[in-house]
C-alpha positions as CSV (number, residue, x, y, z in Angstrom):
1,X,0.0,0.0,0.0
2,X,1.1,3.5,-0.9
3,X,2.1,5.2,2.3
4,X,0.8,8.5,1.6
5,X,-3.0,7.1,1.0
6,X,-4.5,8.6,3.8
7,X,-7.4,7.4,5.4
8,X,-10.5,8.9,4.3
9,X,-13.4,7.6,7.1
10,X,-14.1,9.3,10.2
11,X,-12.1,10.0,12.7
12,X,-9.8,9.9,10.6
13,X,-10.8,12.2,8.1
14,X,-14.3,14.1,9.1
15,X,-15.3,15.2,6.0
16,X,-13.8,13.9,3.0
17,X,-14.1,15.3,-0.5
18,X,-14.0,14.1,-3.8
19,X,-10.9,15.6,-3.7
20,X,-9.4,13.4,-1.5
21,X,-10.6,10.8,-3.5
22,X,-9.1,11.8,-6.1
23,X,-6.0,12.1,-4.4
24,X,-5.8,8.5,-2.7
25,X,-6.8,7.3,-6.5
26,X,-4.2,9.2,-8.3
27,X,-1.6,7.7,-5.3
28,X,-2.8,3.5,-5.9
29,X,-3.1,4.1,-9.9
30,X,1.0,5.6,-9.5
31,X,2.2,2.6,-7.1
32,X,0.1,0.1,-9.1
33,X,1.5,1.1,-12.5
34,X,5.4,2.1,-11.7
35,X,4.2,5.7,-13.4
36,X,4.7,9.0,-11.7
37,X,3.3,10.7,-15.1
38,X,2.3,8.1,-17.7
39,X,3.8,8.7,-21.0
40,X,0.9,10.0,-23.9
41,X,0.2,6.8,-25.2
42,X,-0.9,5.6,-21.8
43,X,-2.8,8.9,-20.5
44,X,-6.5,7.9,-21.2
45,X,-6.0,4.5,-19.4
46,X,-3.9,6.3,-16.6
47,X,-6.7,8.9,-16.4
48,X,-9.5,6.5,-16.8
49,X,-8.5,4.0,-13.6
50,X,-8.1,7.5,-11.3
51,X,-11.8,8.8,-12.0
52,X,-13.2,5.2,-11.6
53,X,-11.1,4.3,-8.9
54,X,-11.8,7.6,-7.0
55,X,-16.0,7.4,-8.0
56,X,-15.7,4.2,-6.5
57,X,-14.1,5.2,-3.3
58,X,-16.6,8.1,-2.9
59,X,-19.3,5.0,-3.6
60,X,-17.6,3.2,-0.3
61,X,-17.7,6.5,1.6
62,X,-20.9,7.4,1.4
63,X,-22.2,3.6,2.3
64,X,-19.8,2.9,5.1
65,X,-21.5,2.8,8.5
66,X,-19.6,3.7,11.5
67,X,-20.6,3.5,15.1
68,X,-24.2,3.6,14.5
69,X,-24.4,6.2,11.4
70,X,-23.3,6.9,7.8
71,X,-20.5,8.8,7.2
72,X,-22.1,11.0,4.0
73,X,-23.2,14.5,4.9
């Protein structure tokens, strides 16, 4: 696991945004595919995995239950 993946649930995090999302997916897709920056022929896959992986981690968020209530706002 990438070190600086934060975690995103309360109490870690209070309120996390699609930002941080976005950061945590940007982070796995870069450990996951050796690529800081992927070269052009690899952009739209590069790009493609970050906005799925982070729509699915906002998708986690917002149905995680912790100590008795949801997370989402």
């Amino acid at each position: 696991m990438c070190r600086s993946i934060k975690t995103l649930r309360p109490p870690y995090t209070e309120h996390p945004t699609s930002e941080d999302s976005h950061a945590a997916a940007l982070q796995y897709v870069r450990k996951i595919s050796g690529m800081r920056k992927p070269a052009k022929v690899n952009e739209n896959a590069f790009e493609a995995a970050v906005a799925e992986i982070a729509h699915i981690t906002d998708h986690l968020l917002e149905q995680l239950v912790i100590r008795g209530g949801s997370i989402a706002s």
